[in-house]
N, C-alpha and C positions, 0 to 999 in steps of 0.2 A: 504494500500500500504506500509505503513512504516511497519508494523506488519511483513509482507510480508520479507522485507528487512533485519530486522532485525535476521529473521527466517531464511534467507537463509545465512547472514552473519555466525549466529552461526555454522551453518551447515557446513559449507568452512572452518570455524577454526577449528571444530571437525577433520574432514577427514584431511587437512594441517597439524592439528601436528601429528594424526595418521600415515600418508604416512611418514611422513619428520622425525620424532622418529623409524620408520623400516626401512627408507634409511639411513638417516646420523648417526643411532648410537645415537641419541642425547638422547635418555632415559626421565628421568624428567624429565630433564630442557627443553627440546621441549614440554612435556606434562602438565608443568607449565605453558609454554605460550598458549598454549590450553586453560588451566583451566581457567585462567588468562582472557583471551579475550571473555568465556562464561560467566563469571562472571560480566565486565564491559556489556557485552550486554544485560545480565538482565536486569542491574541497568538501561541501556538508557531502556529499552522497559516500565519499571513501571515509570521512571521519564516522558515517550513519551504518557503512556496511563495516564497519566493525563492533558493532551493538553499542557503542559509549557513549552514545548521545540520549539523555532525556528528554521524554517527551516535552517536559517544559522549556526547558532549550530549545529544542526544534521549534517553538511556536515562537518564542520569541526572535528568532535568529530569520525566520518564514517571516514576520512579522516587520523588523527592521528592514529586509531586503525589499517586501513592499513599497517602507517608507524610501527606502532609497530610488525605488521606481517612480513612484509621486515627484517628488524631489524632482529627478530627472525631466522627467517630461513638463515639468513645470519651467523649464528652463535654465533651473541653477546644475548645471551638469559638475562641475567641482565640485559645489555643494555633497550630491550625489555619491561624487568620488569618493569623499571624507568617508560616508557614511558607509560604500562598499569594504572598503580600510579597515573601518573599525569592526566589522564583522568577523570580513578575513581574520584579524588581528585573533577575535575572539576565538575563535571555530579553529586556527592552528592549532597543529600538538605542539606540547612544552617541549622544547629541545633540552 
């Protein structure tokens, strides 16, 4: 189910910055936050297929990368960036 989710998630950022990069002009920095939101969702999906993720985690971390979508498409695409960042940041294993 989570596999699921996370599969369709990426798939929504894909098509979202594609549309919203040919409507608003936004070029890279739309297709940054694309990049951006497939890349943290990697990271959840191998951090998820090793079971160490809690469901409350997962909702907040699904949660924040929404915000980061919002963000995005509202125009402040750095903005955005930060907040891709601070997820990655969080969702890393400890080295």
């Amino acid at each position: 189910m989570k596999r699921y989710l996370i599969s369709s998630m990426a798939l929504i950022a894909v098509v979202l910055g594609t549309v919203t990069s040919s409507v608003a002009g936004g070029g890279s920095f739309t297709r940054g936050c694309a990049a951006r939101d497939m890349q943290v969702l990697m990271m959840l999906e191998q951090l998820d297929s090793g079971n160490s993720v809690a469901a409350q985690q997962m909702n907040e971390v699904m949660s924040e990368l929404f915000d980061a979508r919002m963000v995005c498409l509202g125009g402040r695409v750095l903005d955005a960036l930060v907040i891709y960042d601070n997820v990655a940041r969080r969702i890393s294993p400890m080295s």
